[in-house]
Phi, psi and omega in degrees: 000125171312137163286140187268074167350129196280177170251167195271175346285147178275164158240136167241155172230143225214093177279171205039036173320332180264041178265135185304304188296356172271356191269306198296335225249310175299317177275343165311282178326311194284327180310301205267012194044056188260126169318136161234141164259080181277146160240159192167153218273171195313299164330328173265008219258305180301311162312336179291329191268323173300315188271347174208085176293342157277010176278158169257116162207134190272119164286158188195138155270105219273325167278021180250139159308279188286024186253342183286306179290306201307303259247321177280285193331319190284342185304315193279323204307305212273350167241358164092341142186179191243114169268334178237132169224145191224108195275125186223021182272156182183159171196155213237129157228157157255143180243087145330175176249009138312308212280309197291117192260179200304329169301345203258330187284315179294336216247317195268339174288312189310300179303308197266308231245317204282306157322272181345316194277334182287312207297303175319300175308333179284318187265338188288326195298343193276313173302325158317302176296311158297015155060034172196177164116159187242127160230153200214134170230155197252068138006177174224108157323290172335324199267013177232357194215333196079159159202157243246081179120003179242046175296318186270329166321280238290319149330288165335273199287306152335305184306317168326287160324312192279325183303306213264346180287329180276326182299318199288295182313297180318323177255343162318138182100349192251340209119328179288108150243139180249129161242168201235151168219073249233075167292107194285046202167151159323076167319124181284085165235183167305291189340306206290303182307327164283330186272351175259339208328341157278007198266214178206107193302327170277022192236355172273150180281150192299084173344319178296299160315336188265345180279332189273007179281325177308305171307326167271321166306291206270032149249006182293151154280178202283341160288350165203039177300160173276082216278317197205126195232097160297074144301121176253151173240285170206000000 
């Protein structure tokens, strides 16, 4: 049976919102008229309000559950529900796997793996009950291939992967699509670009493009979800 369209406008909620790949993916989304719901930590809540006055937006320490549950909850209140949540908080270190010790590991499971699972566990229960909706986690190439100086990312970011590839089994059949989104490369941000400056910004992948790959995952039906979507640049 065909999915039974929400009426517009949807709303996404967009953990890590002050994130480069979360500004694109929030004026993508924002294009097409989707309600947004950022969540991001306290500190980003004003810039956030400037750049999207019609957003609902929540501080949050996104890896404590219940700073996480508040945060999905203030979501539904003010648009009644969340059809998309795009887990996008994340952050790059480098590690050998000599150098990284259980703290490092522990500090990047947070960021990455730890946030995702709250914020999820906050929003699946509304989707479940409307038989619909879309989550989306953001992978890695290490976590599919290694790469050299990334033991606690790359960890991570596996872990990420295995979470959300079980979540995706669980919920098939409900209504629920879960996607993977596997930036195979270096995303082209400010960030990147200040900590590299010797790299070559054109051989990285676009933010813009991964917002509209973002953007084509959470519009599939349930007849043609995307289980794990791999971008490359070149």
């Amino acid at each position: 049976m065909a999915r039974v369209e929400p009426p517009h406008p949807r709303t996404v909620a967009i953990a890590g919102a002050a994130g480069a790949l979360a500004r694109a993916t929030a004026e993508r989304f924002a294009s097409e008229g989707w309600n947004l719901a950022l969540l991001a930590r306290p500190s980003h809540e004003q810039e956030l309000r400037e750049r999207h006055p019609q957003a609902l937006v929540a501080g949050a320490d996104l890896a404590d559950p219940e700073q996480a549950e508040r945060a999905v909850r203030a979501a539904e209140e003010r648009f009644g529900a969340v059809d998309a949540l795009l887990n996008l908080t994340g952050g790059f270190v480098r590690h050998s796997a000599l150098e990284a010790g259980p703290g490092d590991v522990d500090a990047q499971m947070r960021v990455h793996l730890g946030t995702a699972m709250a914020a999820t566990r906050a929003a699946l229960p509304g989707m479940l009950a409307r038989g619909r909706g879309f989550v989306l986690g953001v992978a890695a190439a290490q976590a599919l291939r290694g790469g050299g100086n990334t033991a606690a990312y790359a960890a991570a970011k596996g872990a990420l992967l295995g979470y959300f590839r079980n979540l995706r089994s669980e919920v098939e059949g409900k209504g629920i699509t879960v996607s993977v989104l596997v930036p195979m490369g270096t995303i082209d941000t400010p960030a990147n670009r200040g900590a590299m400056p010797d790299a070559d910004p054109a051989a990285w992948i676009d933010a813009g493009e991964l917002a509209d790959a973002i953007h084509f995952l959470a519009t599939r039906s349930v007849r043609g979800r995307v289980a794990e979507l791999q971008v490359h640049a070149r």
